[in-house]
N, C-alpha and C positions, 0 to 999 in steps of 0.2 A: 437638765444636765447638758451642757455643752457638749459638742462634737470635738474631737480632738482634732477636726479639720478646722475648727471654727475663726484661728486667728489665718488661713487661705482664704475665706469665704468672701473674703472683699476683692480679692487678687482674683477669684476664681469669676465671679460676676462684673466683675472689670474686661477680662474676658471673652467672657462669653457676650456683653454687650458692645463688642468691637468686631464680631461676626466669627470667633472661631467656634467651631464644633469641638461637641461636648464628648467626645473620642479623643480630638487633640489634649483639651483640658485635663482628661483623666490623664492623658499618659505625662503629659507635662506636669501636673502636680500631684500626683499620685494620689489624687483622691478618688475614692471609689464611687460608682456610674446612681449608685442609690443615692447617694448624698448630695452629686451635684444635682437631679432630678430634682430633688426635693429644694435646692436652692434658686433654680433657675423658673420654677414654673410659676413663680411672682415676677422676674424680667421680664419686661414690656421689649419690644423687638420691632424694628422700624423696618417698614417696607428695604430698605436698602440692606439693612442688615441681617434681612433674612434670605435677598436672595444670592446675598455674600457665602451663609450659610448652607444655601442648596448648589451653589456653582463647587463650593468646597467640599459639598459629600459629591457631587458627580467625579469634582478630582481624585477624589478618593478609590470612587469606585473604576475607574476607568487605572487607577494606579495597580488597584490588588486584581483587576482585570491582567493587564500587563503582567504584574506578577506572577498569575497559575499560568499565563500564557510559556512566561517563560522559564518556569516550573517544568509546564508537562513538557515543552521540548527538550530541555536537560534530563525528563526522568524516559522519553522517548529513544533520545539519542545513547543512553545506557544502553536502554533493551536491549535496540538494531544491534548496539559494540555486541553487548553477550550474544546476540544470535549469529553476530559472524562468527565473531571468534569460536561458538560453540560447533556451526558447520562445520570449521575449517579444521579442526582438530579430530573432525570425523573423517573428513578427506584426506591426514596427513596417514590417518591409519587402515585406509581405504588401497588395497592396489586393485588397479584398472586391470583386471584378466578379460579376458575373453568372454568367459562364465558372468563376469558381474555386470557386464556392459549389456548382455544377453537379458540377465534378471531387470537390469533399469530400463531397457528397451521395450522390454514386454509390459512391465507394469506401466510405460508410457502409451505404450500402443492402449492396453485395456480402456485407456480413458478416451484416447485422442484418434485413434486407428478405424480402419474400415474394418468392417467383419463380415464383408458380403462382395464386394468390391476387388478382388486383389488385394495385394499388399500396396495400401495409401495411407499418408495420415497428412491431418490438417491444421494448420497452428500459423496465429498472425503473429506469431515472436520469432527472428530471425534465429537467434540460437537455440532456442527447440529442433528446427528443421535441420540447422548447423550439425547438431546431435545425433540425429536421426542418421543424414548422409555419411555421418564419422563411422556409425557401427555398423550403419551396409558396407562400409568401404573394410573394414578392419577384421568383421565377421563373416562378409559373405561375398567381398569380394566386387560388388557395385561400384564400378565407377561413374562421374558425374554424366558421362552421354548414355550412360544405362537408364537412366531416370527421366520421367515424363512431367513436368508442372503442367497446373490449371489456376487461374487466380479466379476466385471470387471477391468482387467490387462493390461498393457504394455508386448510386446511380453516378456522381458527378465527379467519381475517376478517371483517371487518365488509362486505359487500356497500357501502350506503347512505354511510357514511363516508367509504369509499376511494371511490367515482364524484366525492363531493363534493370529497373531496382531489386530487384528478388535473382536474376542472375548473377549481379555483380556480387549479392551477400551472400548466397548460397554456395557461387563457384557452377550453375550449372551451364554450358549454351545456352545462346538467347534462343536458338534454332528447337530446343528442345522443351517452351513454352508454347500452348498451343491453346485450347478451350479459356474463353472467358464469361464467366456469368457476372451480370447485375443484377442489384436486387432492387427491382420497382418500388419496392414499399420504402427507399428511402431518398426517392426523388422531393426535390425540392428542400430537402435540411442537410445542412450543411456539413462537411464532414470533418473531423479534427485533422490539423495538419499532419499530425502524429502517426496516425491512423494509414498504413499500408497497405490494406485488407487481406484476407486469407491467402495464404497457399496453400495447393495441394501436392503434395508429394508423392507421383506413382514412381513401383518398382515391377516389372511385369513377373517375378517370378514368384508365385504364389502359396509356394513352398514354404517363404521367410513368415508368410501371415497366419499357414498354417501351424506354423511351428510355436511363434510368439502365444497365439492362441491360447494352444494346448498349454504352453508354459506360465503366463499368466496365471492360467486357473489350477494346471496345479500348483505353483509356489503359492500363488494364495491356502489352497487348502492345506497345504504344510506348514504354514504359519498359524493358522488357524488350529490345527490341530495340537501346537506346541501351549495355545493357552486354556485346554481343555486336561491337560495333564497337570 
C-alpha cells in the first residue's frame, strides 16, 4: 500500500540529494521524520553533499543556540523587572524612622560588624559604607571627622590613591584614613580594575556596637519566635 506521502517522494529525494537536512524537509513538506528515513537510507550522498549537510546542522545548531541565548536573556530580563519592581513597592510602603534604620543597621552589622573590636564594620561596596555613615549620622549623631578608616589592599595597590578614592565616596577627611594592610598571598596576580579593596569603618564609641549587638539577637529571636506560634 502506498504512502499517502508517496506522489512527494521524488520532490522529497530530490532534496535531500542537493544537501538539505531532513529537518528542513519535514518541515517543508510536511512529511513525517519516519517516512522520510525510510526514503533516504537508499540515497547515495557524495562527499560534497554531505558535508553540505553537516555545515547545515552546525547552522542549525549555532541558530537554536542563539535562540535560548536569546531566550534566557528575555526570560532573565523579566525576573530583574519583577524583582525591582517588587523591591520598590516594599520601599514605597517602608517609612525610614529612626527604629527601622536601627533594625537594618543591626541586621547589617550581624553579618558585616566587629564584635570584639569597637564598633567597625567592613565592606568593599561603597554604598554599604554610604549606609552605615547615614544612620551614625541620623541616629547617633557621628559626624564624618568622628570616624576612623583603615583599607585592606591587594598586594599591587595603590596605598595613596585608594584612601583618596574612599574619602571622596564616603565624605570622610583624607586626614582621618590611616592603617594600611596588604595581603601577601596575592602578590604577583593581577587585580580587577573594578576591585577597590576593603574599608574599614571605625566609630570609637562602643556603646552603638553594644547596642546593635544586643538588638540583632533579639529581633532575631522575635522573628523566630512569631514562626513557632
Amino acid at each position: 500500500m502506498r504512502s499517502k506521502w508517496f506522489e512527494l517522494k521524488e520532490t522529497a529525494v530530490g532534496l535531500r540529494k542537493s544537501g538539505m537536512s531532513m529537518t528542513v524537509i519535514e518541515q517543508r513538506l510536511g512529511i513525517p521524520r519516519s517516512t522520510l528515513s525510510g526514503w533516504f537510507r537508499a540515497v547515495p550522498l557524495t562527499d560534497e553533499q554531505r558535508l553540505k549537510l553537516s555545515k547545515s546542522r552546525q547552522d542549525g545548531w549555532r541558530k537554536a543556540r542563539e535562540k535560548a541565548i536569546e531566550s534566557h536573556r528575555a526570560n532573565k530580563a523579566l525576573r530583574v523587572f519583577k524583582a525591582k519592581k517588587s523591591a520598590q513597592e516594599t520601599l514605597e510602603n517602608l517609612e525610614l524612622t529612626a527604629p527601622v534604620l536601627d533594625i537594618a543597621f543591626a541586621m547589617l552589622y550581624m553579618g558585616e560588624g566587629s564584635k570584639t573590636n569597637g564598633t567597625s564594620i567592613a565592606n568593599s561596596n561603597p554604598i554599604i559604607l554610604k549606609f552605615v555613615l547615614a544612620v551614625l549620622r541620623i541616629n547617633y549623631n557621628v559626624t564624618p571627622d568622628m570616624i576612623r578608616c583603615e583599607l585592606h589592599l591587594r598586594a599591587d595597590q595603590n596605598a595613596d590613591k585608594l584612601k583618596l578614592y574612599w574619602s571622596q565616596e564616603l565624605g570622610v577627611p583624607l586626614e582621618r584614613f590611616g592603617y594600611v594592610a596588604f595581603d601577601k598571598r596575592s602578590s604577583g596576580k593581577a587585580t580587577y580594575a573594578h576591585y577597590m579593596g576593603v574599608c574599614v569603618v571605625y566609630c570609637s564609641d562602643i556603646a552603638i556596637q553594644r547596642k546593635l549587638v544586643y538588638l540583632y539577637n533579639s529581633f532575631c529571636e522575635k522573628v523566630a519566635s512569631l514562626g513557632q506560634n
